[in-house]
C-alpha positions in Angstrom: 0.0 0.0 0.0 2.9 2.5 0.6 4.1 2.2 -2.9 0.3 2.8 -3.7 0.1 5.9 -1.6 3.5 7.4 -3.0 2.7 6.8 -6.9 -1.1 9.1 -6.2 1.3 11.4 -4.2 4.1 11.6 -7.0 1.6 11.8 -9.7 -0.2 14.7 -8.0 3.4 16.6 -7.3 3.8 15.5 -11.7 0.4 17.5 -11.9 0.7 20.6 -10.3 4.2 21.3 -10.9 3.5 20.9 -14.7 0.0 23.2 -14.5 1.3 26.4 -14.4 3.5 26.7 -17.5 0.9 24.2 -19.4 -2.0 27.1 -18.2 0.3 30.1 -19.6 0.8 28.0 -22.9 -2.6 27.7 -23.1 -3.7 30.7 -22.5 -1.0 32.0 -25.2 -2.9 29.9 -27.7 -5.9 31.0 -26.4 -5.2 34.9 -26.4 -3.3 34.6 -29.8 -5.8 32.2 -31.9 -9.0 34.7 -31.1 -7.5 37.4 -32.3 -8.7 38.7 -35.6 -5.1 38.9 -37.4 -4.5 35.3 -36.7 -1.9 36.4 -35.4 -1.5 32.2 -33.9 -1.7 30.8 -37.5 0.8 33.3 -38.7 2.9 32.0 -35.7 2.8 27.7 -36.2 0.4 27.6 -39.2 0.7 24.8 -41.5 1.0 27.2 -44.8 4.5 28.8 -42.8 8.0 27.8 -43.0 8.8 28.9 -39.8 6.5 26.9 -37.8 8.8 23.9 -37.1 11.8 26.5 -36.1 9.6 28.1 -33.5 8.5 24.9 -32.3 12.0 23.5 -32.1 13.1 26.4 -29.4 9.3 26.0 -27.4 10.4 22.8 -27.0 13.5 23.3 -25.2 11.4 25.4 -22.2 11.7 23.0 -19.4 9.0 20.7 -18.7 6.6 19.5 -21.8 4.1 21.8 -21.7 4.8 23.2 -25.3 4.9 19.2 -26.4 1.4 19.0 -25.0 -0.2 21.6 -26.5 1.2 21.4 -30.4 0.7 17.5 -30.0 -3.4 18.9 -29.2 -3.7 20.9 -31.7 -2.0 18.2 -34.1 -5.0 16.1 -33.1 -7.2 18.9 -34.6 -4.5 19.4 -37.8 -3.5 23.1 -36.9 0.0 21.7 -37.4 2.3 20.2 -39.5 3.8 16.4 -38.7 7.7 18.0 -39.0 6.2 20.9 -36.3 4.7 17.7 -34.1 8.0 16.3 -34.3 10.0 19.0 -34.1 8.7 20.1 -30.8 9.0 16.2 -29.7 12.4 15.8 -30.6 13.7 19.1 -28.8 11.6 18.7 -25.4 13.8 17.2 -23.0 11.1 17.3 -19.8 12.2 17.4 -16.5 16.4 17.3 -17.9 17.1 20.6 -18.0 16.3 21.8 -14.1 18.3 18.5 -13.3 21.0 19.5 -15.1 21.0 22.9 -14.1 21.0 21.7 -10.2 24.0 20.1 -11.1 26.7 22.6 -11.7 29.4 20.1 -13.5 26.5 19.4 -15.9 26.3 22.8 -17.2 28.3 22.4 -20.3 26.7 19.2 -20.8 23.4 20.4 -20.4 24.6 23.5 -22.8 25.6 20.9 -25.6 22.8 18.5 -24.9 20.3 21.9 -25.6 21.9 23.2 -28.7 22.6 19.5 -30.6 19.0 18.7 -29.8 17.2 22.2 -31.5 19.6 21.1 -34.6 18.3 17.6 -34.7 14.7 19.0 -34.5 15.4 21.6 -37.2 16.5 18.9 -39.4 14.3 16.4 -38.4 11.0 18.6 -38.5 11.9 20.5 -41.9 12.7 17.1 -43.6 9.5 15.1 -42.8 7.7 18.2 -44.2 9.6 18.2 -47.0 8.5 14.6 -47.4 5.3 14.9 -46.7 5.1 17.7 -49.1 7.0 15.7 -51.7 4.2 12.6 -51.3 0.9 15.4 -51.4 2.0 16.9 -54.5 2.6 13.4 -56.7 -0.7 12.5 -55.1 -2.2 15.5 -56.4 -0.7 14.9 -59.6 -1.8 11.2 -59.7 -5.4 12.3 -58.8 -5.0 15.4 -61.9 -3.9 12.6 -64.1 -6.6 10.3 -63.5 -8.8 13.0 -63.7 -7.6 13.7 -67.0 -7.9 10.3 -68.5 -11.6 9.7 -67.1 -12.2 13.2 -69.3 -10.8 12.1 -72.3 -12.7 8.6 -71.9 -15.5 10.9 -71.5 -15.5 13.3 -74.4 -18.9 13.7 -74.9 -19.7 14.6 -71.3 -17.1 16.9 -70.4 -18.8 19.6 -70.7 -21.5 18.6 -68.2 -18.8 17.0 -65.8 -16.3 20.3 -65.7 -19.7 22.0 -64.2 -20.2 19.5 -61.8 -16.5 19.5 -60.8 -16.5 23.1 -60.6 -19.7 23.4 -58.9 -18.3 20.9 -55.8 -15.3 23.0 -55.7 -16.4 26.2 -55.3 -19.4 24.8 -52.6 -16.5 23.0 -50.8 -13.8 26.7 -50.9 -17.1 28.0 -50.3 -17.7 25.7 -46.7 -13.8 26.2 -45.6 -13.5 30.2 -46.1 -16.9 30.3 -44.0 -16.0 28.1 -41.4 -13.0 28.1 -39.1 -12.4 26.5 -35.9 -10.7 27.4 -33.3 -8.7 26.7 -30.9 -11.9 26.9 -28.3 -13.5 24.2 -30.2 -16.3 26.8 -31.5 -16.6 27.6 -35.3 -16.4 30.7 -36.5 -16.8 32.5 -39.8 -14.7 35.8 -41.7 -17.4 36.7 -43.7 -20.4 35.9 -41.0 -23.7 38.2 -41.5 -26.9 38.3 -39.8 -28.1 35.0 -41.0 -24.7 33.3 -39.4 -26.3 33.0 -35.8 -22.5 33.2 -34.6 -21.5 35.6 -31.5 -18.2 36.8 -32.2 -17.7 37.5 -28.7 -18.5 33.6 -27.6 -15.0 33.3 -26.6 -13.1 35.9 -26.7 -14.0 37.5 -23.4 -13.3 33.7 -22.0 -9.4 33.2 -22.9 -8.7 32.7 -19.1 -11.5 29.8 -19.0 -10.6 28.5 -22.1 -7.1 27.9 -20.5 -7.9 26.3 -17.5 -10.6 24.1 -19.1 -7.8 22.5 -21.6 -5.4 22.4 -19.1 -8.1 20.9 -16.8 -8.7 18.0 -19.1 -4.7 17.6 -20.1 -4.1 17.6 -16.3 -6.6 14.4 -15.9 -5.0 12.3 -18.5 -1.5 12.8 -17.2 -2.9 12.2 -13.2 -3.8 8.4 -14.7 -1.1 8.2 -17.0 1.7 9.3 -14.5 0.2 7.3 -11.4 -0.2 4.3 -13.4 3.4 4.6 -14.6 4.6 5.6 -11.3 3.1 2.6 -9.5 5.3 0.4 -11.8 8.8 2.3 -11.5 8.4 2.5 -7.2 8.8 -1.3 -7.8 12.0 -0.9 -9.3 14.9 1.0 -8.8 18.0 3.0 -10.5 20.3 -0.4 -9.6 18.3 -2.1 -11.8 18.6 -0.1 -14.9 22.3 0.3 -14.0 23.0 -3.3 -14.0 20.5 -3.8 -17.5 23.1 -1.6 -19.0 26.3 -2.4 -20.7 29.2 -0.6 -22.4 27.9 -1.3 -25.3 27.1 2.3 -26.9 24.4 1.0 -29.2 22.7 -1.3 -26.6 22.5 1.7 -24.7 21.2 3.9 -27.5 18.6 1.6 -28.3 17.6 0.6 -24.6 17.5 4.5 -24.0 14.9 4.9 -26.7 12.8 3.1 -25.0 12.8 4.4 -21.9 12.4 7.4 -23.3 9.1 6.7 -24.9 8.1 6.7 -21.5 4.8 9.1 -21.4 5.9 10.8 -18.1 9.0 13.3 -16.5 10.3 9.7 -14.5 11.6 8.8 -17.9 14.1 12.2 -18.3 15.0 12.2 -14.3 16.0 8.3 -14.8 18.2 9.4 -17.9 19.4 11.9 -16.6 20.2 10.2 -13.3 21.8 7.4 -15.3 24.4 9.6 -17.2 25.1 11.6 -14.2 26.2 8.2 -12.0 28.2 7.1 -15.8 25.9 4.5 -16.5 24.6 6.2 -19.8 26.7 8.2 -22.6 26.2 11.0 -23.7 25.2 9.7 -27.3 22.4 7.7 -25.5 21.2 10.6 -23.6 20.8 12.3 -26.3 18.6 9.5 -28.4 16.6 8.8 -25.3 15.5 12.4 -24.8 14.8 13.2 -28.3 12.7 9.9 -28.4 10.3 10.8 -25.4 8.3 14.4 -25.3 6.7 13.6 -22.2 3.0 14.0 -21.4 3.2 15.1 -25.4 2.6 11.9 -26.2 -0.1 11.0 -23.9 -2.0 14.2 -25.5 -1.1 13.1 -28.6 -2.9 9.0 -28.1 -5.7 10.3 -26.0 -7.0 13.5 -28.6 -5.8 12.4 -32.1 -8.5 9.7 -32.9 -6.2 7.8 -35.5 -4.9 4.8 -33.6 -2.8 3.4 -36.7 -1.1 6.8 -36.9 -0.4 7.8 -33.6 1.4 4.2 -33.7 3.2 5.4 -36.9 4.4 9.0 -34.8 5.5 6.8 -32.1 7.6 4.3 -34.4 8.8 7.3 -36.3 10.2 9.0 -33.0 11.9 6.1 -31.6 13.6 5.4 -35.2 14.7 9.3 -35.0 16.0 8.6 -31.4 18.2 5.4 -32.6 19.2 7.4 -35.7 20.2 10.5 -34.3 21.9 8.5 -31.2 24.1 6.4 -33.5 24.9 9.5 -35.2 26.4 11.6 -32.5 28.2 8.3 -30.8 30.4 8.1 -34.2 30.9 12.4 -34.1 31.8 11.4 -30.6 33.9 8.0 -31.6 35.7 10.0 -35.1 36.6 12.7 -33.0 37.9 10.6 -29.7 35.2 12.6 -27.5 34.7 10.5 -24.1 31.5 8.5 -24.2 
């Protein structure tokens, strides 16, 4: 029973510790997604470049409260998969104030923050790329067949064009009336008296709008994080130290998988691990940008695609392994201690 009591008491201290900066991050979205400049979807819309570099240096803020909210609006596809990842790759949870605690890990910590917002640059801009690459042959493919059925259908293309037409303009028609927000209520630019919409619904109600979202995040980590930390009391940091060997890859790839850990246990024990020499640097480093904290808990519980939330989380520990294996041979070519 005491291990009971102590994973609801650790869970709670998880809770409220991470409330405050995931309130002020929602509240930023909140205050910045009902303004009338958009001024949020000029900041981490899908249509800009520079949403996956300002999601590469949110992610380094200590904690995962950044993580939590891009991986939300993911769910709701405000955001790009490189931006998701991007933020993913660079949170590093609970590591940092560890780190900083620790005065001899200072230049570590220093290294570990500036290699990890260039492995989400890279990361993030090159899965959009990719993803990019893949919509526009689809498009074409779709053009092409398009094309083909016309020409097998000469005599109706006339009457077919119209139709086409006709769907596309209802359809522009239905997305530059309708918008939703980051409240969850829709909206319209070009609303008039027949649109039955209050513009003010929400935007006297940022504050509630915050808490209520951080509210609900809050109760999925409290299950996730008690559940998680009801399994760890049972075992301890000897454990993991004696699972580990001097293997650099073993550790790389074991470190990956603690660090798809949905909670802040998974950076202390990393962080822990590397501090005592039990874990390299290179493995630190894989492990961190593998986990994104509660990120991922948002990120099962609101997107409501099961098959592709299994793809994110294959994809970020395979960008854990990879970017692990490539700083332990920097580290090996240029005789770096591991």
């Amino acid at each position: 029973m005491e291990n009971f009591y102590d994973a609801i008491l650790d869970a709670l201290v998880d809770v409220f510790k991470m409330m405050p900066i995931l309130f002020l991050a929602y509240l930023l979205v909140s205050y910045l997604s009902h303004d009338h400049n958009h001024k949020f979807y000029g900041f981490l819309s899908k249509k800009k470049r520079t949403s996956v570099l300002y999601a590469s240096f949110l992610g380094c803020i200590p904690q995962c409260g950044f993580s939590s909210v891009i991986a939300d609006l993911y769910s709701r596809q405000k955001v790009t998969l490189g931006t998701l990842v991007a933020v993913f790759v660079a949170t590093s949870d609970e590591a940092i104030p560890i780190m900083i605690a620790t005065p001899s890990q200072i230049l570590n910590m220093l290294l570990l923050i500036g290699i990890k917002i260039v492995l989400a640059l890279l990361w993030g801009y090159g899965i959009d790329f990719v993803v990019e690459i893949c919509s526009k042959l689809k498009k074409k493919k779709v053009a092409n067949a398009t094309a083909k059925k016309l020409d097998e259908n000469a005599s109706g293309t006339k009457e077919f064009s119209h139709a086409e037409n006709d769907h596309v303009d209802s359809h522009e028609l239905s997305e530059d009336h309708h918008h939703i927000h980051e409240c969850g209520h829709i909206h319209s630019d070009t609303c008039d008296e027949h649109c039955h919409h209050d513009e003010q619904c929400c935007v006297d109600n940022i504050f509630l709008d915050a808490f209520k979202h951080t509210l609900e995040i809050a109760i999925y980590v409290f299950i996730a994080t008690f559940i998680i930390n009801l399994l760890i009391n049972y075992f301890t940091l000897d454990i993991f130290t004696t699972i580990l060997t001097d293997n650099g890859i073993i550790q790389i790839l074991i470190a990956c998988v603690v660090g798809l850990i949905p909670n802040c246990a998974s950076s202390v024990l990393l962080v822990e691990l590397f501090t005592v020499g039990a874990l390299s640097f290179p493995a630190l480093v894989a492990g961190l940008s593998t986990g994104a904290g509660v990120g991922l808990i948002i990120l099962i519980t609101k997107n409501k695609h099961p098959l592709k939330n299994i793809g994110i989380l294959f994809l970020q520990f395979s960008i854990g392994v990879v970017s692990g294996l490539i700083i332990y041979g920097i580290f090996e070519l240029c005789g770096f201690t591991l």
